[in-house]
C-alpha atoms as an extended CHARMM CRD file, in Angstrom:
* protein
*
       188  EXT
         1         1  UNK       CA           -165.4210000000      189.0550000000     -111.6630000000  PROA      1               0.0000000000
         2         2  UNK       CA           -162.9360000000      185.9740000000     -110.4220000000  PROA      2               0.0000000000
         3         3  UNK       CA           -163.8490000000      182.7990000000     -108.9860000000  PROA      3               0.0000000000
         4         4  UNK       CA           -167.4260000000      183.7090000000     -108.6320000000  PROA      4               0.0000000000
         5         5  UNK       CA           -166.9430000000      187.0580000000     -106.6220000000  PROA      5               0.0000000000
         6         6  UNK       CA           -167.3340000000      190.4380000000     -107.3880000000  PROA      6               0.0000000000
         7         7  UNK       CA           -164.6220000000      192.5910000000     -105.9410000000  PROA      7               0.0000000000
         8         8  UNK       CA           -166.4740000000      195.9790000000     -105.4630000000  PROA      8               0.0000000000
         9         9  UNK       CA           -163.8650000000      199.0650000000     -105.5760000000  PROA      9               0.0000000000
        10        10  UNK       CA           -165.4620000000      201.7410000000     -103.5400000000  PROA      10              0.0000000000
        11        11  UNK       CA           -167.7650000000      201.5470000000     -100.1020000000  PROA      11              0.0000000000
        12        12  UNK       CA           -170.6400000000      203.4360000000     -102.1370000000  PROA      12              0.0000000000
        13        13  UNK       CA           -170.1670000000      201.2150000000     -104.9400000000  PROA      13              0.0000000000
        14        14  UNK       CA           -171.0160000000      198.1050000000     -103.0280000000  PROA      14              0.0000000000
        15        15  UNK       CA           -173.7220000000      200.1630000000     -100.9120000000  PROA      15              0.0000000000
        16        16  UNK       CA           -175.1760000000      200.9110000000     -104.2660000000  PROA      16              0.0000000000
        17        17  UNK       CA           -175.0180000000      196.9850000000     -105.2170000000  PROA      17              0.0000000000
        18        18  UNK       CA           -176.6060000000      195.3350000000     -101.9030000000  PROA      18              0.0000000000
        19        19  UNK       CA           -179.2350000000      198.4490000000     -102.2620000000  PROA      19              0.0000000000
        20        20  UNK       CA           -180.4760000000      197.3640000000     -106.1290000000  PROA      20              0.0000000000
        21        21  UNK       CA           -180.7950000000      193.6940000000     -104.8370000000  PROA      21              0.0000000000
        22        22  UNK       CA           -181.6120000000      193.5240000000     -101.5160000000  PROA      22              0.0000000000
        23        23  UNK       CA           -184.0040000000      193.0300000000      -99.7970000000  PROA      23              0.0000000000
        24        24  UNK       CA           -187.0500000000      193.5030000000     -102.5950000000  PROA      24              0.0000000000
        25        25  UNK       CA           -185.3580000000      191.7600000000     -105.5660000000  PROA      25              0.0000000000
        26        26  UNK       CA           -184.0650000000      188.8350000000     -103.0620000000  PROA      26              0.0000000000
        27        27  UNK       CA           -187.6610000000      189.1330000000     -101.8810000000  PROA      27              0.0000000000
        28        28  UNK       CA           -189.2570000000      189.0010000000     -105.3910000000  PROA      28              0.0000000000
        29        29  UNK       CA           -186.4280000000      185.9050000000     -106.2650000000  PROA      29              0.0000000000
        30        30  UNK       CA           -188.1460000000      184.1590000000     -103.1360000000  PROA      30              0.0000000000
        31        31  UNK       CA           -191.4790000000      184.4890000000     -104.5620000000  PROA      31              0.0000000000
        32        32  UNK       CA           -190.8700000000      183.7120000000     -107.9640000000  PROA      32              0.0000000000
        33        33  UNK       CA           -188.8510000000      180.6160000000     -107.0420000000  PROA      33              0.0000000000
        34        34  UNK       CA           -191.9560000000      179.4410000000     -104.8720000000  PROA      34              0.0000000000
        35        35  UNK       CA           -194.4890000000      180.3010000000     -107.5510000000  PROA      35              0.0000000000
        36        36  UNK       CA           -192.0550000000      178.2450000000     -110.4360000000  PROA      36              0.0000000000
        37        37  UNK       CA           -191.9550000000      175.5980000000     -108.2280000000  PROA      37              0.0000000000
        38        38  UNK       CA           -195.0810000000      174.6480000000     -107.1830000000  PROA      38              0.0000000000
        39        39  UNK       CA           -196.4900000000      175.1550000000     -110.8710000000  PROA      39              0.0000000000
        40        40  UNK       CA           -193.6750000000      173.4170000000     -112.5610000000  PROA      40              0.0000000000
        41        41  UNK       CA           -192.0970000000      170.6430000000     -109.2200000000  PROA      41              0.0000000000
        42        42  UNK       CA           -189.3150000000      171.0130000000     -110.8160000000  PROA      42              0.0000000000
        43        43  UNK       CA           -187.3020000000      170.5090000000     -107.4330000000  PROA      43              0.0000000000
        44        44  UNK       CA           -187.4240000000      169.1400000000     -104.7030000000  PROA      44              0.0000000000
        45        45  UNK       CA           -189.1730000000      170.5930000000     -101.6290000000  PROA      45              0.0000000000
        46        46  UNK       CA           -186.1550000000      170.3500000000      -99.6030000000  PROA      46              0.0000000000
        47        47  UNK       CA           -183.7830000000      172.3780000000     -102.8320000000  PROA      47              0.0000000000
        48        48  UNK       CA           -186.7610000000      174.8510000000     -102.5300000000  PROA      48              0.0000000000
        49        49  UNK       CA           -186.3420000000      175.4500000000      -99.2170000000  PROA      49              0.0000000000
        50        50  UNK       CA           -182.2790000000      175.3390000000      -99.5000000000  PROA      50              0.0000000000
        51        51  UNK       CA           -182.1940000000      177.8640000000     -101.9790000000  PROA      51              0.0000000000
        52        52  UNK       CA           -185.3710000000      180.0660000000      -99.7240000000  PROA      52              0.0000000000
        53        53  UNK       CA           -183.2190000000      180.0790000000      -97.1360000000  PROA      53              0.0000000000
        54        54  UNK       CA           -179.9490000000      180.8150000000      -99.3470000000  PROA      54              0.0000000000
        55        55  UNK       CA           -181.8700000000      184.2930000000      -99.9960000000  PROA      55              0.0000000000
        56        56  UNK       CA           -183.2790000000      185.0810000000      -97.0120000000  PROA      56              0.0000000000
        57        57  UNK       CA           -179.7960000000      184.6540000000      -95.2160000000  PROA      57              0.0000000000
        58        58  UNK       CA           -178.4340000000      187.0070000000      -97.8640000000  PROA      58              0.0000000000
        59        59  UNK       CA           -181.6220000000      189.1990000000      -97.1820000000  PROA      59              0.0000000000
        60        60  UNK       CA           -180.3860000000      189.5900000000      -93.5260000000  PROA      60              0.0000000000
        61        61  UNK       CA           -176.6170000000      189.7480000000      -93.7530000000  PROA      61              0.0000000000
        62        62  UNK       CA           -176.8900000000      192.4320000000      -96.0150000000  PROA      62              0.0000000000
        63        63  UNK       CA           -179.4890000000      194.4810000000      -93.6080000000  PROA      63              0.0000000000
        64        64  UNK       CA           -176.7750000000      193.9470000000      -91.0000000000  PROA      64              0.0000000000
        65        65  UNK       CA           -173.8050000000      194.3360000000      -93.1140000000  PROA      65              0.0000000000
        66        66  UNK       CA           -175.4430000000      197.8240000000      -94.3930000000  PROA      66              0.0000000000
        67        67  UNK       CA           -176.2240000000      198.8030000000      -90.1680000000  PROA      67              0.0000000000
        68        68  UNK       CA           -172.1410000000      198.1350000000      -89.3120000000  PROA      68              0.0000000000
        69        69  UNK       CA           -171.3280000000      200.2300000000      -92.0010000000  PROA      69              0.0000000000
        70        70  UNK       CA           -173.3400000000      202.7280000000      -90.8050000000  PROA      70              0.0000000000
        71        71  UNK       CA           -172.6550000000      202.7400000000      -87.3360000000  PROA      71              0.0000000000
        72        72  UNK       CA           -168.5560000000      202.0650000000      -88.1960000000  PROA      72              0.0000000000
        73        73  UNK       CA           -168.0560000000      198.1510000000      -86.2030000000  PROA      73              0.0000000000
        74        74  UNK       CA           -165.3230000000      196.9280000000      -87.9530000000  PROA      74              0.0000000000
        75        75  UNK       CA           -165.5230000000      193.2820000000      -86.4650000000  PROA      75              0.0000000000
        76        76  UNK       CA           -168.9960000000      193.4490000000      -87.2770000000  PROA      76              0.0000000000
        77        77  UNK       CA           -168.0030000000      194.3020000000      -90.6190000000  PROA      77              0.0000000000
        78        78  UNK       CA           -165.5460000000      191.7240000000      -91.2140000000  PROA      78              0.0000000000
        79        79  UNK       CA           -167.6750000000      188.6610000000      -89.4380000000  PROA      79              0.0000000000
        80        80  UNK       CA           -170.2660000000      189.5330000000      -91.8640000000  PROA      80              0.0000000000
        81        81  UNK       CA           -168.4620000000      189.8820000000      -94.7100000000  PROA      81              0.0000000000
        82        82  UNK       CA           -166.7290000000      186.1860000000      -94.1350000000  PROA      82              0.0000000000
        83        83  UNK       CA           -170.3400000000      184.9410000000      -93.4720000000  PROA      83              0.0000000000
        84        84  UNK       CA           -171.3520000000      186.3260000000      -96.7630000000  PROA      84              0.0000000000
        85        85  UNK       CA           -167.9360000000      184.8360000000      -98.3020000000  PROA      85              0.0000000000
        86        86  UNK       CA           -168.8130000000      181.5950000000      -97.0560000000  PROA      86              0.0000000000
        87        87  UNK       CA           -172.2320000000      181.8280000000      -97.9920000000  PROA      87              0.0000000000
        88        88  UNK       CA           -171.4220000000      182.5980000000     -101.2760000000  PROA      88              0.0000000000
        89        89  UNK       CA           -169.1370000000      179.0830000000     -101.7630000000  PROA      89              0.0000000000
        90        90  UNK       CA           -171.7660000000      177.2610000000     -100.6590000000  PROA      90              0.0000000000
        91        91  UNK       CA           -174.4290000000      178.3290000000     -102.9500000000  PROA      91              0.0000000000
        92        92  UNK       CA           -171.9860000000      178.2420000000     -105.6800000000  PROA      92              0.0000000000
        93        93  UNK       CA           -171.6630000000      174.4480000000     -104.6780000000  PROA      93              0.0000000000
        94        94  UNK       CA           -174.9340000000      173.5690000000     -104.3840000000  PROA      94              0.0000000000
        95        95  UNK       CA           -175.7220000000      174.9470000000     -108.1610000000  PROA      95              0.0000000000
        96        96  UNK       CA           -172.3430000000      172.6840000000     -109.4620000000  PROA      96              0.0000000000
        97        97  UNK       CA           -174.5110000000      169.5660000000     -108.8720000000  PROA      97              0.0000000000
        98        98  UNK       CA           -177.8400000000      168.2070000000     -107.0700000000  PROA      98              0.0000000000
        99        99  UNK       CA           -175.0200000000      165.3140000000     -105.2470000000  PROA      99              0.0000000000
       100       100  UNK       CA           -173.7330000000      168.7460000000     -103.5250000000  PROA      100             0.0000000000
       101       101  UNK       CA           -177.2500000000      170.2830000000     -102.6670000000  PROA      101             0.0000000000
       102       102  UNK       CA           -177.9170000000      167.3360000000     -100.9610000000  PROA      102             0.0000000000
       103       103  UNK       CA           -175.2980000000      166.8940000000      -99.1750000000  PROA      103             0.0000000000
       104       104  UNK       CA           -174.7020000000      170.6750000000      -97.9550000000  PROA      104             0.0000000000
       105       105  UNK       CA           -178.7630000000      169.5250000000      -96.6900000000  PROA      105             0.0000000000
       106       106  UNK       CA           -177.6060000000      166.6140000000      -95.3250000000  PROA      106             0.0000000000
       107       107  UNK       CA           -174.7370000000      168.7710000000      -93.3380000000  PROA      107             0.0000000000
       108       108  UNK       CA           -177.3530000000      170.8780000000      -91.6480000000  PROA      108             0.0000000000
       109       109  UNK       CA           -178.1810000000      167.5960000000      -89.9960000000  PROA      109             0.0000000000
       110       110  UNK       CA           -174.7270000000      167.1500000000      -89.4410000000  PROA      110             0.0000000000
       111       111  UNK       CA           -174.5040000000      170.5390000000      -87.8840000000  PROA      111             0.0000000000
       112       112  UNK       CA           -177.2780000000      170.3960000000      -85.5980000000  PROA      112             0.0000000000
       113       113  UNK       CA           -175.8840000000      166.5890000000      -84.3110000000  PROA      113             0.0000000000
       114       114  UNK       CA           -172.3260000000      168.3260000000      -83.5560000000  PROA      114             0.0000000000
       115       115  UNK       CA           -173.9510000000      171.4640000000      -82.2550000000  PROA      115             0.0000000000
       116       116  UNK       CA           -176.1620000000      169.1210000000      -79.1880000000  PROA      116             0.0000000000
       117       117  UNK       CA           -173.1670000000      166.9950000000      -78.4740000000  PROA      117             0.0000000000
       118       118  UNK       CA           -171.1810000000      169.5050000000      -77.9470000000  PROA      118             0.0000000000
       119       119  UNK       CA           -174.1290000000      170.9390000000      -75.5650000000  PROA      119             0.0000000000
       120       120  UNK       CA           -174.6400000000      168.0140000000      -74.0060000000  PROA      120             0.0000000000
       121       121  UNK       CA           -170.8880000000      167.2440000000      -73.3560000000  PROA      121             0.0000000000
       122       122  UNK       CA           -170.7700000000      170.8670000000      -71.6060000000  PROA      122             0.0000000000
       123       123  UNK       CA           -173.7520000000      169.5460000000      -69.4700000000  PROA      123             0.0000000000
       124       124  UNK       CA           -171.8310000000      166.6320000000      -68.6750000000  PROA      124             0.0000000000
       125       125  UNK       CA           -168.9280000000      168.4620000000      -67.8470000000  PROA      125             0.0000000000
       126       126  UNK       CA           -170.8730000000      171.1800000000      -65.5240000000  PROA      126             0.0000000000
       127       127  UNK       CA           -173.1240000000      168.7380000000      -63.9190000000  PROA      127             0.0000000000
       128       128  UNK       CA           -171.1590000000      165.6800000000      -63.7290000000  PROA      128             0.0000000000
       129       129  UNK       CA           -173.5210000000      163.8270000000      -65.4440000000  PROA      129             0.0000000000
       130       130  UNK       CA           -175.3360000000      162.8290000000      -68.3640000000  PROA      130             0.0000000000
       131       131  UNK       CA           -178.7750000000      164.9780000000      -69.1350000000  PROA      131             0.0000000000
       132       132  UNK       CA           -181.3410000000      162.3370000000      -70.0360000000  PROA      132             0.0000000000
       133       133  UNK       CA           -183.6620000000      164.3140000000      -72.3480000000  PROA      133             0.0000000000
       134       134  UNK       CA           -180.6570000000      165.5860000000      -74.6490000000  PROA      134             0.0000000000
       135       135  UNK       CA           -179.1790000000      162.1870000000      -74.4770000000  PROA      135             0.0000000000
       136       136  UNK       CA           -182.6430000000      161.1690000000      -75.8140000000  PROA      136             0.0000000000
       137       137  UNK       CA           -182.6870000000      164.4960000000      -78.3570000000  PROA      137             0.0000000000
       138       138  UNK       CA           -179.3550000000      163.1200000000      -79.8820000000  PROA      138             0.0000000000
       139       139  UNK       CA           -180.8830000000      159.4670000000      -80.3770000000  PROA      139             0.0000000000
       140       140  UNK       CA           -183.9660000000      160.7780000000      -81.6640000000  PROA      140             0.0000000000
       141       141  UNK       CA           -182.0050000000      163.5610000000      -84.1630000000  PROA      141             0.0000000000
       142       142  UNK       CA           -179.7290000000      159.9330000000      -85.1610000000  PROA      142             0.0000000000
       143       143  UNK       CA           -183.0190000000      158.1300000000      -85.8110000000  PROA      143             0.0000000000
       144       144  UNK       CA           -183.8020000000      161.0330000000      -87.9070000000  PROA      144             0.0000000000
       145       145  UNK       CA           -181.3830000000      161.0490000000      -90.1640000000  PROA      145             0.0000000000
       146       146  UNK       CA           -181.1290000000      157.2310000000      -90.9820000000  PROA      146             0.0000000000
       147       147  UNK       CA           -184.7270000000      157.3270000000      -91.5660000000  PROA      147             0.0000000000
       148       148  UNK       CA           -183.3560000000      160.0320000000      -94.7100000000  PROA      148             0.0000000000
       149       149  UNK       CA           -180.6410000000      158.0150000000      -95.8440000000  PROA      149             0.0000000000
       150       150  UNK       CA           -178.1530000000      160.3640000000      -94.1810000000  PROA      150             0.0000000000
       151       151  UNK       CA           -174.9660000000      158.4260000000      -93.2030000000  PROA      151             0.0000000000
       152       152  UNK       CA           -174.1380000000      157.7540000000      -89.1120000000  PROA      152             0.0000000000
       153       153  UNK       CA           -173.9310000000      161.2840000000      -87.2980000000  PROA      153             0.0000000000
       154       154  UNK       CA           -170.9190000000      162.7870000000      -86.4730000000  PROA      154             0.0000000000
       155       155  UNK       CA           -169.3520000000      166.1540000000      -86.5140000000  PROA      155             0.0000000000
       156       156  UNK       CA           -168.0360000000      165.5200000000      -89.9150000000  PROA      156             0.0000000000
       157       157  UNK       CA           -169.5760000000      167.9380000000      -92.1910000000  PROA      157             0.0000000000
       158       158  UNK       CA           -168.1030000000      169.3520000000      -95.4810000000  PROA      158             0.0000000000
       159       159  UNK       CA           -165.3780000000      171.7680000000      -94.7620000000  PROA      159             0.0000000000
       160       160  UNK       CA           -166.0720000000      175.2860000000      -96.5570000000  PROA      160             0.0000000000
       161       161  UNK       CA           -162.3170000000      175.0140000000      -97.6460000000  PROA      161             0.0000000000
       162       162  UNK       CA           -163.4280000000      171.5030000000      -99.7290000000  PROA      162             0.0000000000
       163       163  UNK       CA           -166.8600000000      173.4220000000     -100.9980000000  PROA      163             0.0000000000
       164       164  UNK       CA           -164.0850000000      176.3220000000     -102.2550000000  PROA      164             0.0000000000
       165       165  UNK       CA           -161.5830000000      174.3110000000     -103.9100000000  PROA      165             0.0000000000
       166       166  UNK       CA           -164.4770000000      172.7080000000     -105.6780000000  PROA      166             0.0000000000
       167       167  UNK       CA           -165.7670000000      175.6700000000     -107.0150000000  PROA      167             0.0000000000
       168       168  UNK       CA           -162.5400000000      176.9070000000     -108.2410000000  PROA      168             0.0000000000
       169       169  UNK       CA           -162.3570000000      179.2760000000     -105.5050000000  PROA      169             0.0000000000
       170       170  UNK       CA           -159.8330000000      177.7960000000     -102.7690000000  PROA      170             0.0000000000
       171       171  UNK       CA           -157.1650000000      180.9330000000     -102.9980000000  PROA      171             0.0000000000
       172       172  UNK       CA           -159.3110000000      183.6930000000     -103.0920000000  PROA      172             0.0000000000
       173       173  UNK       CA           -161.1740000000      181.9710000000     -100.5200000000  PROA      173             0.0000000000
       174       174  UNK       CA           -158.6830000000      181.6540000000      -98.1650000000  PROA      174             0.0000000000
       175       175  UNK       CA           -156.7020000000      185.1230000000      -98.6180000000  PROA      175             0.0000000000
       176       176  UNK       CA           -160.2340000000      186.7980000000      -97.6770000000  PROA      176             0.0000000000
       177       177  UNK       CA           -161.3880000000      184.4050000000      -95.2680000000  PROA      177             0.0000000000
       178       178  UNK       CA           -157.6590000000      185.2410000000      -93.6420000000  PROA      178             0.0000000000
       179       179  UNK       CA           -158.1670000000      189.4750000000      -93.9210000000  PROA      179             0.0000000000
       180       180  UNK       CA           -161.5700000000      189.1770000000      -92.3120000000  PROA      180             0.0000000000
       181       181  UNK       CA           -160.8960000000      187.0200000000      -89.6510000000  PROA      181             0.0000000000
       182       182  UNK       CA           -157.8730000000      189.2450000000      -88.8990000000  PROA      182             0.0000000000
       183       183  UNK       CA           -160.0720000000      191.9620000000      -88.4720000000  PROA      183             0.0000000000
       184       184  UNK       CA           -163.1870000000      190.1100000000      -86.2940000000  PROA      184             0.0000000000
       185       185  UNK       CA           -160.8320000000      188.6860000000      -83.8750000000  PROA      185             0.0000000000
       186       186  UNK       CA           -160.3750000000      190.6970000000      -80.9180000000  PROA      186             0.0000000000
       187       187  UNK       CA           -156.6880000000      191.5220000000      -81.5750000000  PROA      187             0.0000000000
       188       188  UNK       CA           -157.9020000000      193.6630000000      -84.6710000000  PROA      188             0.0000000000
């Protein structure tokens, strides 16, 4: 184990791995975390819901990763596998400090700002004009946030590469990100 990641040596081997974990002991984590939490409010609700969702991503990609496997995709394959790498920084960055947590939260706001603009500047450049309503969404998703204490919206969200780096991760990080996107890129 390096940098946070177990390097599995065989395809049964990690098989065997995502099988003992997923999805009932992710499920059982889920409820355990939920039951802790409301009997202890230890965290807060949106950490709680953070780390629910942590899981139940994991819950998925490994349902998916376990179907490409079986069925041979290997883009599918390696887009899952750098989903799960990234995924894997990011919770490890979240536990280094509650400052992180909250701002990897804060970033989903961040995420979903950059993800409308960008949708409404494709409306703007298909229809030639501005689409009221999402211009509205995008004021309203702005309002939003400053009512959380989240900084001015823009598309400037913590890169993955800063989250790795941080977490002592940064090479290994990037040498796998690099492999997997070689192979989910339609030149593989």
């Amino acid at each position: 184990m390096k940098g946070g990641f177990h390097l599995a040596t065989s395809t049964d081997l990690s098989l065997q791995l995502l099988g003992e974990f997923y999805p009932e002991r992710a499920q059982g984590l889920i409820a355990a975390l939920k039951t802790a939490n409301s009997t202890h409010g230890r965290m807060n609700d949106w950490r709680e819901t953070q780390l629910r969702h942590f899981v139940e991503i994991l819950i998925g990609s490994a349902f998916d990763l376990e179907r490409a496997h079986a069925e041979k995709k290997i883009s599918s394959l390696a887009w899952l596998a750098r989903n799960l790498l990234e995924l894997s920084v990011w919770v490890q960055y979240c536990n280094l400090s509650p400052e992180n947590a909250k701002q990897f939260h804060d970033d989903a706001v961040r995420d979903m700002f950059g993800w409308a603009q960008a949708f409404h500047d494709l409306c703007i450049h298909r229809e030639g004009k501005e689409d009221a309503k999402l211009a509205a969404k995008l004021v309203d998703l702005d309002n939003y946030a400053s009512a959380r204490g989240i900084a001015p919206l823009a598309d400037d969200f913590t890169r993955v590469s800063v989250a790795a780096k941080a977490v002592g991760c940064d090479i290994l990080f990037a040498k796998s990100n690099k492999i997997y996107s070689k192979f989910a890129h339609p030149t593989a």
